[in-house]
KOLKOLFI-878411 format. One line per field, with one value per residue (C-alpha): residue number from 1; x, y negated, z. Coordinates in Angstrom, 1 decimal. Layout:
// residues N
nr: (NUM ...)
xx: (X ...)
yy: (Y ...)
zz: (Z ...)
// end
This chain:
// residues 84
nr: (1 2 3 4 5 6 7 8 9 10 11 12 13 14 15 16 17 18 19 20 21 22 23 24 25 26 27 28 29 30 31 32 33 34 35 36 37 38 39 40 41 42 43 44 45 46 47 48 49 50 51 52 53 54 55 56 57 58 59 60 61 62 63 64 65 66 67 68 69 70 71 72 73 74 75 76 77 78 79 80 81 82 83 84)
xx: (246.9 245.4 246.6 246.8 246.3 246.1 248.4 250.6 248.1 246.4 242.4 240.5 237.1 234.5 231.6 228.9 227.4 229.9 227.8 228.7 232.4 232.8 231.3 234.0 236.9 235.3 235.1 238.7 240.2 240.0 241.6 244.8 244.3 245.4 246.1 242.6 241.5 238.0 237.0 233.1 233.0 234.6 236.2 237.8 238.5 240.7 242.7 243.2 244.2 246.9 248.1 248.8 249.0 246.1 246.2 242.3 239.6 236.1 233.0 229.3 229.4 228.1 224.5 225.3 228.2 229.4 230.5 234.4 234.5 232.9 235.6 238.6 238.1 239.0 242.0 244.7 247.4 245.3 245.6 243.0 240.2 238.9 236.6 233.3)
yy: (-90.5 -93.6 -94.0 -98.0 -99.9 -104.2 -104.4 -106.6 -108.7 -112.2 -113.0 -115.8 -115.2 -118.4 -118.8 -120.9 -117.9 -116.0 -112.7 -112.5 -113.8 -110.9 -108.1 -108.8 -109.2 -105.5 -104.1 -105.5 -103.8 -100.2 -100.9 -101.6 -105.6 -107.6 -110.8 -112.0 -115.9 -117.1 -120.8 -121.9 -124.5 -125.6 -128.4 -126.1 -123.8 -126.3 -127.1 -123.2 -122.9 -126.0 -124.7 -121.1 -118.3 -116.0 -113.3 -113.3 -115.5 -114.5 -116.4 -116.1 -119.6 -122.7 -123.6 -127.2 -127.5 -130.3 -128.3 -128.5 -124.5 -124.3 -127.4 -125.2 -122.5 -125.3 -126.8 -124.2 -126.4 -126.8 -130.9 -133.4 -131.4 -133.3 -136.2 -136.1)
zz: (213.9 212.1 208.6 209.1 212.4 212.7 215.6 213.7 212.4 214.0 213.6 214.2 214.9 214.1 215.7 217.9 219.6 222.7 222.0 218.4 219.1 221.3 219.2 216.4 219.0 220.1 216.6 216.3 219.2 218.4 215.0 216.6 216.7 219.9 218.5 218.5 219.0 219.2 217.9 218.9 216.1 212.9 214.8 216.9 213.9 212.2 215.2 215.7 212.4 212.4 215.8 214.4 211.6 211.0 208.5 208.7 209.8 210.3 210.1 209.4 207.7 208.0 207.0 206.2 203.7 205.4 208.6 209.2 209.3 205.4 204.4 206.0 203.4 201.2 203.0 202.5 204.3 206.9 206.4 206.9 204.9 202.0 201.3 199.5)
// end
């Protein structure tokens, strides 16, 4: 019997490449999680993230600063993310 399980937890997973998108959702899945969502982009990201409650999101980053899924970190409302 697993000591903890993420079956009543929600993920969004962030990222521009299917393959890696689906090796987290698998790594998720025999930890209990089912209440997994996928987002390709930071634009996509940010709607995900005004549409719903996660209680994790997970991304390999952004490699220019200016990409809408490095400015969500920022944006804890999930608002219009913020100016430079």
């Amino acid at each position: 019997m697993a000591l903890w399980s993420l079956k009543d937890h929600s993920f969004l997973i962030i990222d521009d490449f299917a393959e890696i998108r689906t090796v987290l959702h698998g790594m998720l899945i025999p930890l209990g999680a089912s209440d997994v969502a996928h987002a390709r982009n930071g634009e996509a990201a940010i709607a995900a993230l005004r549409a719903g409650i996660f209680d994790a999101a997970f991304s390999a980053g952004a490699d220019d600063a200016s990409e809408p899924a490095s400015e969500a970190a920022f944006a804890p409302s999930w608002g219009p993310t913020p100016t430079k």
